[in-house]
N, CA, C and O atoms as a GROMACS GRO file, in nm:
protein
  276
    1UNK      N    1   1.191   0.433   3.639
    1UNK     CA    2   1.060   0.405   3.588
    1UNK      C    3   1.022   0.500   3.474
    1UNK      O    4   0.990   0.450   3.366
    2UNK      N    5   1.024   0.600   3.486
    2UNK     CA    6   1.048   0.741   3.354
    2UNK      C    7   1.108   0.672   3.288
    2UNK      O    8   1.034   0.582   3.248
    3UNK      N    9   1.245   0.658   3.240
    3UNK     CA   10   1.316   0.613   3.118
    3UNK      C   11   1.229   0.500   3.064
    3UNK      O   12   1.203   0.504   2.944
    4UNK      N   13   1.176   0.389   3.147
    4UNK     CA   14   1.060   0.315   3.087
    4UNK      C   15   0.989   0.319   2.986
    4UNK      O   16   0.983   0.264   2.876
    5UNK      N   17   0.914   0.430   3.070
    5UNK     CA   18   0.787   0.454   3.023
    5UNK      C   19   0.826   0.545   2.850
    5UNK      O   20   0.769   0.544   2.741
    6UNK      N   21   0.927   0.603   2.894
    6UNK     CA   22   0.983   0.708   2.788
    6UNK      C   23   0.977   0.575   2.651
    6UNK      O   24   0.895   0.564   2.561
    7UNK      N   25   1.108   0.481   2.686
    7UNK     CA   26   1.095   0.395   2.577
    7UNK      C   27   0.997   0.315   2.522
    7UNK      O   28   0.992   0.287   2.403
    8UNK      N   29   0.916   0.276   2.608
    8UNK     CA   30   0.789   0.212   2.582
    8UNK      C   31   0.697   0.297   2.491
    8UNK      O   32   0.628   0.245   2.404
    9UNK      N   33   0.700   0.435   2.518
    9UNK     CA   34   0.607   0.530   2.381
    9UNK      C   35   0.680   0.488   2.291
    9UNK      O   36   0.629   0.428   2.196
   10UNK      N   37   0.802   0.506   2.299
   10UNK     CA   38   0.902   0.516   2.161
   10UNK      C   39   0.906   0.410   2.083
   10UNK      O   40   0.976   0.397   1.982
   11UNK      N   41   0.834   0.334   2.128
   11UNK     CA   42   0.834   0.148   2.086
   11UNK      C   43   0.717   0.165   2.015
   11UNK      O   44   0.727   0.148   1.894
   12UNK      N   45   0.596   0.197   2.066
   12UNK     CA   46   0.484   0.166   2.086
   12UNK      C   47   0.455   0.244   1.939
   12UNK      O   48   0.391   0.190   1.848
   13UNK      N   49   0.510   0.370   1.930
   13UNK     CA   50   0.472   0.479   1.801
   13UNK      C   51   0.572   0.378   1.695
   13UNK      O   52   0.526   0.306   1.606
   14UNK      N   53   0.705   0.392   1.725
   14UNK     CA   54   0.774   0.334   1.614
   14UNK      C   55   0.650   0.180   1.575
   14UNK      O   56   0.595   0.174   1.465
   15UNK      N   57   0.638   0.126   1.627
   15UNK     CA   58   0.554   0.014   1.559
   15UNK      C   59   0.414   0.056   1.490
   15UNK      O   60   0.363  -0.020   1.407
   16UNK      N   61   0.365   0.156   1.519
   16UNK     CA   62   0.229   0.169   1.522
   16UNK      C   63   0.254   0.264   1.370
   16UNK      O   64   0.157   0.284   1.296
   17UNK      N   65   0.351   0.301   1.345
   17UNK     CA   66   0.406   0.387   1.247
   17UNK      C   67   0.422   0.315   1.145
   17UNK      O   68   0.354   0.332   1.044
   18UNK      N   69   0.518   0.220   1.155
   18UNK     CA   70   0.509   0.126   1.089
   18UNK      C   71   0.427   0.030   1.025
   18UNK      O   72   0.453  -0.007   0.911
   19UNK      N   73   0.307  -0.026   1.102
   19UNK     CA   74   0.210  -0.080   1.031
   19UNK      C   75   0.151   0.028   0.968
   19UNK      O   76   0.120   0.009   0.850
   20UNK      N   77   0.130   0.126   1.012
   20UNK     CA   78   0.085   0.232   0.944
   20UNK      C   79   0.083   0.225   0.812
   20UNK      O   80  -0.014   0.175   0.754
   21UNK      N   81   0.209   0.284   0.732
   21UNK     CA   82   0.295   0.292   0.648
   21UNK      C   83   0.269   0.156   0.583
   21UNK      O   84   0.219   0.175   0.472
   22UNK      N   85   0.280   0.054   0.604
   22UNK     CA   86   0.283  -0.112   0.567
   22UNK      C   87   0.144  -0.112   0.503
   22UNK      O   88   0.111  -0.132   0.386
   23UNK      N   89   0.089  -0.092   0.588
   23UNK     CA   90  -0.089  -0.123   0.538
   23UNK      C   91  -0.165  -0.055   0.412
   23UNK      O   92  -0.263  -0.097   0.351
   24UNK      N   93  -0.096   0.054   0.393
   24UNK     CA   94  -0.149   0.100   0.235
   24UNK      C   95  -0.007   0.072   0.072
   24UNK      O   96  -0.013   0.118  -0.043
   25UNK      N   97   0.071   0.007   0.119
   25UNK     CA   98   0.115  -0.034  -0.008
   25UNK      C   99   0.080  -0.132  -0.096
   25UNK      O  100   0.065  -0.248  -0.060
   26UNK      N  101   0.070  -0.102  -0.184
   26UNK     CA  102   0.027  -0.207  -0.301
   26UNK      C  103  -0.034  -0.163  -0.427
   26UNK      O  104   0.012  -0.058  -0.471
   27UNK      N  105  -0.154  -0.234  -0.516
   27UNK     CA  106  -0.112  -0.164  -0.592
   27UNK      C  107  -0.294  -0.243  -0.662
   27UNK      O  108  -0.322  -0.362  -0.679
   28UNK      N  109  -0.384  -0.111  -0.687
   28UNK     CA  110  -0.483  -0.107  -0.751
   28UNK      C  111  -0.499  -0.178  -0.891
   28UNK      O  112  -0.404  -0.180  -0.968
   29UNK      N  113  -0.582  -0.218  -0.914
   29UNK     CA  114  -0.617  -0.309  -1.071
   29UNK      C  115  -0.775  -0.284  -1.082
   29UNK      O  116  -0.877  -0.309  -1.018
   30UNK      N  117  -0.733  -0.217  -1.210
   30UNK     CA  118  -0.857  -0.188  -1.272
   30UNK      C  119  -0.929  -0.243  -1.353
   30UNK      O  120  -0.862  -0.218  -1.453
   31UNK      N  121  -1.017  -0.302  -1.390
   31UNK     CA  122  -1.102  -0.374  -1.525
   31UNK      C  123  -1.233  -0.324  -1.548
   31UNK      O  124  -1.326  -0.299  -1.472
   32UNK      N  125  -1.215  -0.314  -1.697
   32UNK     CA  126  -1.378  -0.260  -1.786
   32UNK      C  127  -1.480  -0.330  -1.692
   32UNK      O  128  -1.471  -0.371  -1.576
   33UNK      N  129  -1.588  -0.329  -1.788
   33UNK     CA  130  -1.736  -0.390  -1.771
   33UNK      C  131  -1.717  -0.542  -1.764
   33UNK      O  132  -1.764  -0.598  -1.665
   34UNK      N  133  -1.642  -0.633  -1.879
   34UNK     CA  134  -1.617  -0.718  -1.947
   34UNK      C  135  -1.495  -0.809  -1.836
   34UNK      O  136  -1.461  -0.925  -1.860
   35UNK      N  137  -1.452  -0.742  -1.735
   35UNK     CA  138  -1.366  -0.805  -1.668
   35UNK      C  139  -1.198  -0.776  -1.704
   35UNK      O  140  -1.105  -0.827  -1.640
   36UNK      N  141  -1.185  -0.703  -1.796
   36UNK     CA  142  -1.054  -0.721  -1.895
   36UNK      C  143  -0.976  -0.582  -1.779
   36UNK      O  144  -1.023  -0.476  -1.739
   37UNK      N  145  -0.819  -0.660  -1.752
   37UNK     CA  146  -0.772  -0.558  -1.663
   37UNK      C  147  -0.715  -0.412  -1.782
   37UNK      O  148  -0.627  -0.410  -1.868
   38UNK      N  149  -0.799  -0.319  -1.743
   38UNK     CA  150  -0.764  -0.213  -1.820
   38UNK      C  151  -0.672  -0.092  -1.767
   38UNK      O  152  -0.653   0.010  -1.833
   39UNK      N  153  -0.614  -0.118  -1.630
   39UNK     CA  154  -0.491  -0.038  -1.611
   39UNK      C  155  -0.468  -0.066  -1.437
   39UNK      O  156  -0.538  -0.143  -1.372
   40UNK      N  157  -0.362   0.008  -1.388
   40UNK     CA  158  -0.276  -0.038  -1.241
   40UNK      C  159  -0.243   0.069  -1.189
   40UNK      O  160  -0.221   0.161  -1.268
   41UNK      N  161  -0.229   0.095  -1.051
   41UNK     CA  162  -0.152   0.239  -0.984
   41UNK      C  163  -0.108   0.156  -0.868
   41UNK      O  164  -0.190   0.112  -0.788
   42UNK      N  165  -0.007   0.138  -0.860
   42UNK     CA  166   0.102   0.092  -0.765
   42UNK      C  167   0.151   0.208  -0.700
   42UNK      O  168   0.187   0.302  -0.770
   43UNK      N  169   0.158   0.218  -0.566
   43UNK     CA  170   0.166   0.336  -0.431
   43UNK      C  171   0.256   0.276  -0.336
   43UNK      O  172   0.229   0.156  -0.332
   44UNK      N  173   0.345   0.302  -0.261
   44UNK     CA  174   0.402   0.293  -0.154
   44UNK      C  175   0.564   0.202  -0.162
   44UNK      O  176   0.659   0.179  -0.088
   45UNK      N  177   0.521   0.175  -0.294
   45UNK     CA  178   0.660   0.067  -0.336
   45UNK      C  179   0.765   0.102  -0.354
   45UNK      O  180   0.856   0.021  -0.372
   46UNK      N  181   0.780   0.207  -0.354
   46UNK     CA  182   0.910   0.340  -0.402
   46UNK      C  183   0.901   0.309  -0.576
   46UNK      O  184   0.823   0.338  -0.667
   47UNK      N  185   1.072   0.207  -0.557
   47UNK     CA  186   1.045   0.218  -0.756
   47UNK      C  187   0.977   0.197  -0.847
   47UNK      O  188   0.975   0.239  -0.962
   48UNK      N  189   0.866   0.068  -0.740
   48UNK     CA  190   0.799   0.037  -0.836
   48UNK      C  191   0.677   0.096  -0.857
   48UNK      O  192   0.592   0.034  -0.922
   49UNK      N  193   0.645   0.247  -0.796
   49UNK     CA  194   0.526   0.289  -0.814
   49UNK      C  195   0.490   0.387  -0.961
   49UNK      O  196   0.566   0.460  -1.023
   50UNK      N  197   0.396   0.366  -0.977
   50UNK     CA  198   0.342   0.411  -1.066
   50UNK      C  199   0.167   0.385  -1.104
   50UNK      O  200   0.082   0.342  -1.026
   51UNK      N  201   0.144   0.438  -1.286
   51UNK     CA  202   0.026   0.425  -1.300
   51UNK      C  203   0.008   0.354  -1.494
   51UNK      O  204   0.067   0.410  -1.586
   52UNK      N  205  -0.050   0.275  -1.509
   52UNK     CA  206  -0.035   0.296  -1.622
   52UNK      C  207  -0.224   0.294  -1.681
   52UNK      O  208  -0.307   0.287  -1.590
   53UNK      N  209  -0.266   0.300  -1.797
   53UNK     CA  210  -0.402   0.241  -1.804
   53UNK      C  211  -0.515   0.323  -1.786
   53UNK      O  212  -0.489   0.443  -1.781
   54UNK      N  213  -0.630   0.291  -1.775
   54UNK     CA  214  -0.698   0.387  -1.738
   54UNK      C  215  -0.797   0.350  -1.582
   54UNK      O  216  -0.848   0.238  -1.576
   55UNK      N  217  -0.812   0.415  -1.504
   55UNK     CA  218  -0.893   0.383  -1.378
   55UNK      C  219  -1.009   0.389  -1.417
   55UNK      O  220  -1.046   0.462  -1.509
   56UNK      N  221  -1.098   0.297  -1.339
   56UNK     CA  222  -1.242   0.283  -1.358
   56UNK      C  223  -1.315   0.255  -1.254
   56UNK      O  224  -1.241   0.225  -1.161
   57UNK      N  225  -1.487   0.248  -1.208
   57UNK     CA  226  -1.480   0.231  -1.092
   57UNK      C  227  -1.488   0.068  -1.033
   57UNK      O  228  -1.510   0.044  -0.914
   58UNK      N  229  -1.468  -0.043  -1.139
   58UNK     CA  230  -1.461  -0.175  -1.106
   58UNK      C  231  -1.312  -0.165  -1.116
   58UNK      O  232  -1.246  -0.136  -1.216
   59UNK      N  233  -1.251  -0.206  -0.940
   59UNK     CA  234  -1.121  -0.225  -0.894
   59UNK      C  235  -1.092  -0.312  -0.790
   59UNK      O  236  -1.181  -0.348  -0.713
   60UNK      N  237  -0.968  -0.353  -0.780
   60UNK     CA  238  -0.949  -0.414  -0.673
   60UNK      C  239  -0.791  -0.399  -0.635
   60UNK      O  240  -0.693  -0.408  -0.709
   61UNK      N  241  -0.802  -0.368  -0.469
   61UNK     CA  242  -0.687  -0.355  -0.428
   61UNK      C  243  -0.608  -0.511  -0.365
   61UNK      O  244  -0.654  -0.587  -0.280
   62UNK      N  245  -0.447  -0.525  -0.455
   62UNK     CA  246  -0.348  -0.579  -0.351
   62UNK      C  247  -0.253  -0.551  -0.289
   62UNK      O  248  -0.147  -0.509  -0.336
   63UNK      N  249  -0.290  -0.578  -0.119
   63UNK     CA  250  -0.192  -0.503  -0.071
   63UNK      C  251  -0.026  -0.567  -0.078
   63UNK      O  252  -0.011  -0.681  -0.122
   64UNK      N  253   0.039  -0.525  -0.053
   64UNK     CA  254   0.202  -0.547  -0.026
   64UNK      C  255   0.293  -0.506  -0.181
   64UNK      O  256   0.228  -0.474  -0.281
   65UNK      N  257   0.412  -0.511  -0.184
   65UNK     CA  258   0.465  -0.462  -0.291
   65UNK      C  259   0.543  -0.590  -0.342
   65UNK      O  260   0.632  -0.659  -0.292
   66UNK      N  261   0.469  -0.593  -0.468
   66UNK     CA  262   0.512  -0.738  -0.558
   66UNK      C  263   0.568  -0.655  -0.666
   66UNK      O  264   0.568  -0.532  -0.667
   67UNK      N  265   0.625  -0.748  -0.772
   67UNK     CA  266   0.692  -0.708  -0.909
   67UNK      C  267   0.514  -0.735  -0.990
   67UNK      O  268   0.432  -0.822  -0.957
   68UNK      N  269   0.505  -0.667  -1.060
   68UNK     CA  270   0.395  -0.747  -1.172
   68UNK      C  271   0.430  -0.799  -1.244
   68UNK      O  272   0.550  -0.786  -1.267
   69UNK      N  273   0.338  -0.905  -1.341
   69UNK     CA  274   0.360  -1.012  -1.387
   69UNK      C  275   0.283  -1.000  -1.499
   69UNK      O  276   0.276  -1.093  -1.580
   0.00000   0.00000   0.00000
């Protein structure tokens, strides 16, 4: 019953770790006043992270890791 319970944490964290981790990748978009996207910061994607542009405080986050377009 121990070895159980043992693996059952070990399950329970490995998953919980995982969404963890899952749930903040993606990748910010920024636009002026005017609507016009004026820059991007992509996080969690490995290669594809980065920043380019300038941040502002009209943004919107998408989560998951896409190529941009």
């Amino acid at each position: 019953m121990r070895r159980f319970r043992i693996f059952a944490l070990a399950a329970l964290v490995g998953i919980t770790s995982f969404t963890a981790s899952a749930s903040w990748q993606g990748t910010w978009l920024y636009y002026d006043d005017e609507g016009v996207l004026v820059g991007s910061w992509t996080a969690g994607c490995r290669e594809m992270d980065g920043r380019w542009g300038v941040e502002t405080d009209n943004k919107v986050f998408v989560q998951g890791c896409r190529a941009s377009s």
